[in-house]
matplotlib code that plots the C-alpha trace (Angstrom):
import matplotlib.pyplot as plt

x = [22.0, 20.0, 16.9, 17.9, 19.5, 16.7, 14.2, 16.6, 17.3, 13.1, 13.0, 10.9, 11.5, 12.3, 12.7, 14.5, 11.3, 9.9, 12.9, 12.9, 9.6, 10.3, 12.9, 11.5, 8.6, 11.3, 13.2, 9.8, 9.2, 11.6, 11.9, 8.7, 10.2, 13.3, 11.2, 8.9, 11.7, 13.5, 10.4, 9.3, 13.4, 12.7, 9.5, 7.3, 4.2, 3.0, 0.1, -2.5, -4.8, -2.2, -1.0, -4.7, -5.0, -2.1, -3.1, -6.6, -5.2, -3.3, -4.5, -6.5, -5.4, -2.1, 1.5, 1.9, -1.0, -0.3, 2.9, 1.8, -1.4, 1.8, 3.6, 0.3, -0.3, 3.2, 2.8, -0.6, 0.8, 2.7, 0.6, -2.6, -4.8, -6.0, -6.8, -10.4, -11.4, -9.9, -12.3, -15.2, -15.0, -13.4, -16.0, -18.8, -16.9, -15.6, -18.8, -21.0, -17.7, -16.5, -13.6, -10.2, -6.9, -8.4, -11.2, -9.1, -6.2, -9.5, -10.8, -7.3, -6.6, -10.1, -8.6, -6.0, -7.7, -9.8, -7.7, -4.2, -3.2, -2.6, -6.2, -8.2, -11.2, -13.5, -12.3, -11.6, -16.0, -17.2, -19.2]
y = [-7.0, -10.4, -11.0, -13.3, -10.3, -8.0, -10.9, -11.2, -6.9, -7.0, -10.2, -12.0, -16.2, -17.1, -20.5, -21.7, -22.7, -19.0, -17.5, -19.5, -18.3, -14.5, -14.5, -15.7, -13.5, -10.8, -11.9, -12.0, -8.5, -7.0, -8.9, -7.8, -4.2, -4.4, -5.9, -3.2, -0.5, -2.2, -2.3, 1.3, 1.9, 0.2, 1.9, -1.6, -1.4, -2.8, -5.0, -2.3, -4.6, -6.3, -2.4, -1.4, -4.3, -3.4, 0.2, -0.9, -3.2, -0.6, 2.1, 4.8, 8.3, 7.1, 7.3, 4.2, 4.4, 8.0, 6.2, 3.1, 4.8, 7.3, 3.9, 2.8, 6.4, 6.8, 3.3, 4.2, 7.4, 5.4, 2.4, 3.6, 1.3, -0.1, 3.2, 3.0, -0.5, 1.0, 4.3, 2.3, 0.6, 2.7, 5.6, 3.2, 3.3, 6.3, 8.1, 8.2, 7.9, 11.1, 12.9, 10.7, 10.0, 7.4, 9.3, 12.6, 9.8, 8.6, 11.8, 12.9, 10.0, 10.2, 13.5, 12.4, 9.9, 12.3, 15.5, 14.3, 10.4, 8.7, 6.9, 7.6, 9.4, 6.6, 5.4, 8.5, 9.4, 5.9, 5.5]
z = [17.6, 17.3, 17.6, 21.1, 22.1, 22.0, 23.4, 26.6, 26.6, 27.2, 29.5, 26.4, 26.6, 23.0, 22.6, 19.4, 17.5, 18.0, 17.3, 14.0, 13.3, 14.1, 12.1, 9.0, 9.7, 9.7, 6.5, 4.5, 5.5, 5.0, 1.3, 0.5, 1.6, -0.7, -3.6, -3.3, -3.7, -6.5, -8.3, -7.6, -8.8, -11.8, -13.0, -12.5, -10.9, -7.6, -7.2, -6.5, -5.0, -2.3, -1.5, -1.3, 1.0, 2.6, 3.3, 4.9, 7.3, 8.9, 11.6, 9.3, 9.4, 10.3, 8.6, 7.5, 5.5, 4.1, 2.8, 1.7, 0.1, -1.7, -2.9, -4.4, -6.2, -7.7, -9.4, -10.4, -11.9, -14.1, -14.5, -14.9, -16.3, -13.2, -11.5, -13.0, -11.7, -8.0, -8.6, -9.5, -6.2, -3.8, -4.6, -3.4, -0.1, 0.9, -0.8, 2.5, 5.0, 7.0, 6.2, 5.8, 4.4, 2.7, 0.8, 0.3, -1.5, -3.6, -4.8, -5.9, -7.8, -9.3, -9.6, -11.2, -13.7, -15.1, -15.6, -15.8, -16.7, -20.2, -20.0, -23.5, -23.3, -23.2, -20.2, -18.5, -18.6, -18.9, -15.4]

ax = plt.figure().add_subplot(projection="3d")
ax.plot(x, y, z, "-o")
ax.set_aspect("equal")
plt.show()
């Protein structure tokens, strides 16, 4: 079904400019979607920071950020070597926050850094 077709189903004027608009909006999402899964497929990383980003701009607590918070930690799991940079900040925010997805994610991928990953020594206990 096309966008026009869903617009008139909900009785939503869609001119030919917005529906332009909506649609690239649409087409960008969802090829940020696709290149996000061929990359995961592939074993490259995604840009931590964007999928951080990503994460805090959506409801907290919420699904979407419990899965976009799991993208984040399975390329962190194989990419590493940014995880203490993320720690070093994301510690200073969650450290006097209440309970949360967001700081239950952090402490297990502090977690994580420390007990489990390919970081050296050095970096896993520099502070």
């Amino acid at each position: 079904m096309s966008l026009r077709s869903h617009c008139n189903l909900l009785a939503v004027p869609l001119s030919d400019d917005l529906e332009l608009r909506l649609s690239w909006a649409v087409c960008l999402s969802l090829d940020e979607i696709v290149a996000n899964a061929f990359a995961r497929m592939a074993g490259n990383p995604v840009d931590p920071l964007q999928t951080l980003s990503a994460a805090l701009a959506v409801p907290a607590d919420s699904k979407e950020q419990a899965d976009i918070l799991a993208t984040l930690r399975e390329s962190l799991e194989a990419h590493p070597n940014p995880i203490p940079i993320l720690c070093t900040t994301l510690i200073k925010t969650v450290s006097s926050a209440g309970d949360s997805l967001l700081k239950r994610w952090v402490l297990d991928l502090l977690h994580f850094a420390i007990s489990r990953s390919n970081l050296s020594p050095e970096v896993r206990t520099q502070r």
